[in-house]
TORLOVO-358516 format. One line per 2 residues: number of its first residue (from 1); their letters; for each residue x, y, z of N, C-alpha, C. Coordinates in pm, 1 decimal. Last residue first. Example, Ala and Ser with C-alpha at 12.3 -4.5 7.8 and 13.67 -1.06 7.14 Angstrom:
BEGIN
2> SA> 1285.0:-225.0:708.0:1367.0:-106.0:714.0:1290.0:3.0:787.0; 1319.0:-569.0:780.0:1230.0:-450.0:780.0:1320.0:-330.0:780.0
***
This chain:
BEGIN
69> XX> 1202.4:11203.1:-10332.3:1337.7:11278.9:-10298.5:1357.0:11350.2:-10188.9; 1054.8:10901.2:-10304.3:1045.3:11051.1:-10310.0:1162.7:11096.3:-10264.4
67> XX> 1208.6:10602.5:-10491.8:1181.0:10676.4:-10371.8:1127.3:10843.4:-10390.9; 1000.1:10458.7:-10770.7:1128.0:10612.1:-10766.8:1082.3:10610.9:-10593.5
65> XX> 1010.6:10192.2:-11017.5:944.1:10259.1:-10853.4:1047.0:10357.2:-10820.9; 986.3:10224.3:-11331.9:1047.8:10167.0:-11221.7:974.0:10273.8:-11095.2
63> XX> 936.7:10297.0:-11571.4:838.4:10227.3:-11491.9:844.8:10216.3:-11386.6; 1170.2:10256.2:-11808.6:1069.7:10322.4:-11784.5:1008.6:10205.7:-11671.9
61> XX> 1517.4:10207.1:-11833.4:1370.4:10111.1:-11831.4:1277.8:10231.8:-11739.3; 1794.5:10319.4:-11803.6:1703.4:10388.1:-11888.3:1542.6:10339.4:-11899.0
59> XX> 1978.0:10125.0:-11662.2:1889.4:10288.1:-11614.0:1837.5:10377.5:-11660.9; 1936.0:9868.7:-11779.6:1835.9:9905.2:-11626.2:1846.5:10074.3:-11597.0
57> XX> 2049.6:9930.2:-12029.8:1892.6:9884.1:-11994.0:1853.6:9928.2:-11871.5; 2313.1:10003.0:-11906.3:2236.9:10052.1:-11990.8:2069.6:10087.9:-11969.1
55> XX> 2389.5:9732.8:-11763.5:2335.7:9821.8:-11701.1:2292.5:9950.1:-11781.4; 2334.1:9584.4:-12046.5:2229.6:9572.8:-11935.5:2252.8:9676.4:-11847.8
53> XX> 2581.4:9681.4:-12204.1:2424.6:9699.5:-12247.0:2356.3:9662.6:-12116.2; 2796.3:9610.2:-12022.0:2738.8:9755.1:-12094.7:2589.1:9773.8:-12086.3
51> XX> 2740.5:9263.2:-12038.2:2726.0:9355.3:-11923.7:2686.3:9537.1:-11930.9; 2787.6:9267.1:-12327.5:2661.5:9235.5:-12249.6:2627.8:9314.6:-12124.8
49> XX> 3037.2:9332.4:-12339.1:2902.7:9443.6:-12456.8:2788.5:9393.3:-12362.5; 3178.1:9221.8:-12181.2:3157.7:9319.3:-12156.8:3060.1:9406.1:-12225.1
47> XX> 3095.4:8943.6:-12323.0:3068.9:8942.8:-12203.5:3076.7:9131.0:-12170.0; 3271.9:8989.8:-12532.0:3109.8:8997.9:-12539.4:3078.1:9009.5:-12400.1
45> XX> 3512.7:9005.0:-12502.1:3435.3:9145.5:-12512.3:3293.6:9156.8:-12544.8; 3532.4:8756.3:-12398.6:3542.5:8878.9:-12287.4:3474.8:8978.2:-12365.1
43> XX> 3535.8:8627.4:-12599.0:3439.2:8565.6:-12479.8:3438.0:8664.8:-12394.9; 3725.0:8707.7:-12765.0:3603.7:8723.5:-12831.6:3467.1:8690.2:-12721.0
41> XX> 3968.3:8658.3:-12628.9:3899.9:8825.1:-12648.5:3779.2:8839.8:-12676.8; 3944.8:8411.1:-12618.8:3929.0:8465.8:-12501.6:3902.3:8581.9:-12541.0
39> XX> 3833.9:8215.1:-12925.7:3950.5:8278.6:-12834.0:3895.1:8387.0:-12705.3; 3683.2:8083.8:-13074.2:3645.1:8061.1:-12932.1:3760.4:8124.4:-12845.3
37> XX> 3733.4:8133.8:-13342.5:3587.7:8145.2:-13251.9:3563.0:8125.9:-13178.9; 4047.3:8283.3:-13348.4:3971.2:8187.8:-13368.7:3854.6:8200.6:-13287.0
35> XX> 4232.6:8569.2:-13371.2:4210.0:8503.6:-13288.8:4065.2:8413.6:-13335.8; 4407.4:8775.7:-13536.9:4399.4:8628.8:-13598.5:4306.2:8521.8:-13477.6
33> XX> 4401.8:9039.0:-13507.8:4516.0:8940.6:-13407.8:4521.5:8787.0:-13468.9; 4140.3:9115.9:-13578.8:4228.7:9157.2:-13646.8:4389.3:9069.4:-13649.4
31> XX> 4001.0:8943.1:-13341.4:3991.0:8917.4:-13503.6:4109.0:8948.2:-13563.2; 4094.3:9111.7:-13127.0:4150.4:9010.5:-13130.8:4103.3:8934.0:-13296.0
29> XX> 4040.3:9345.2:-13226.0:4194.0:9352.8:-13180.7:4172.3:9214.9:-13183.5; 3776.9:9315.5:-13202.6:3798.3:9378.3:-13322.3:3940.1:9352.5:-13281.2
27> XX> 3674.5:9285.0:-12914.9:3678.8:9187.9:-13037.0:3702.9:9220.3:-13180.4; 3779.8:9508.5:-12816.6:3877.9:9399.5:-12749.5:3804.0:9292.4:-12891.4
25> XX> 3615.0:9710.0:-12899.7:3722.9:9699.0:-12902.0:3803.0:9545.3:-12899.2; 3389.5:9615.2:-12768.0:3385.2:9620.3:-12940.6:3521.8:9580.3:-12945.6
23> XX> 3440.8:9648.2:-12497.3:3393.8:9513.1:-12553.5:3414.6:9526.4:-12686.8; 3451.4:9925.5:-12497.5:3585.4:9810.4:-12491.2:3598.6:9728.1:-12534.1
21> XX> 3217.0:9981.4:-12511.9:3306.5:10040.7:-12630.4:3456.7:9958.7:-12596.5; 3079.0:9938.5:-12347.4:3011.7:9885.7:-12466.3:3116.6:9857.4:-12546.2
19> XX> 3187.9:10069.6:-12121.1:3228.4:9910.3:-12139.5:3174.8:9867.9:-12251.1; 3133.7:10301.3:-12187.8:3245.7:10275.6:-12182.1:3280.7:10148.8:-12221.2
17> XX> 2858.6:10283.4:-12136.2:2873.6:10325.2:-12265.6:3043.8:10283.7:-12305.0; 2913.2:10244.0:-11856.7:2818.4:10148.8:-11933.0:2906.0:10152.2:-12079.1
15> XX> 3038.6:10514.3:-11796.5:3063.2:10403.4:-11751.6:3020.9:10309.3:-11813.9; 2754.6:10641.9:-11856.7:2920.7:10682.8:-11924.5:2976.7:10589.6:-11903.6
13> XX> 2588.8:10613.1:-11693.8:2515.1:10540.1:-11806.7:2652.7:10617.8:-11898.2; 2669.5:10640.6:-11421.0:2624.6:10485.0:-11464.0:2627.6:10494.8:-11630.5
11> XX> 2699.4:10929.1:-11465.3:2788.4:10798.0:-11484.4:2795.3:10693.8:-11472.5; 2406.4:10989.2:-11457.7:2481.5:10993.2:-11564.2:2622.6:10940.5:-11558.6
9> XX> 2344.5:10879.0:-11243.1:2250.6:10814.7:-11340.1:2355.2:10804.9:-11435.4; 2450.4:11012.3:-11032.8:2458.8:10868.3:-11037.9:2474.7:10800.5:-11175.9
7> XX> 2325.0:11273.6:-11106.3:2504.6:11258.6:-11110.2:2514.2:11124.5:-11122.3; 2070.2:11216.9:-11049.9:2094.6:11271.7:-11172.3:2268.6:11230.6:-11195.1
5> XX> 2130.8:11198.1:-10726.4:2046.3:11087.4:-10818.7:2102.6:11105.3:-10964.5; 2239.7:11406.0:-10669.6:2285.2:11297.7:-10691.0:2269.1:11170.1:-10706.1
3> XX> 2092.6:11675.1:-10912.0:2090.8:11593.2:-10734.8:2209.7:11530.2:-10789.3; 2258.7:11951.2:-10962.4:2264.6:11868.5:-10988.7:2200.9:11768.1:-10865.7
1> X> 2202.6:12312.4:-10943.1:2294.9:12203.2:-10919.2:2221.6:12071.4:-10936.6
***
């Protein structure tokens, strides 16, 4: 079985992957939509590729301090 460290990890990092994939989304719908270089889809779905990607980053960064289990 699974800890729930491992269970955490892996839907942090589905969840993440999720929001990568909205963010694309939402700026591909609003291009396609005709939306200009400063329209709101294009400020949100970066903002969500950003956010994605960092918690991404933080639970894949080697190094980090591990409590003992």
């Amino acid at each position: 079985m699974s800890t729930p460290r491992k269970v955490h990890r892996g839907t942090t990092l589905l969840l993440s992957s999720f929001m990568v994939l909205l963010g694309l989304a939402m700026i591909v719908r609003t291009l396609f939509g005709g939306g200009g270089a400063l329209a709101i889809g294009l400020l949100l779905g970066a903002l969500f590729i950003a956010a994605g990607a960092g918690r991404i980053y933080l639970a894949v960064r080697p190094g980090r301090a591990r409590r003992p289990s």
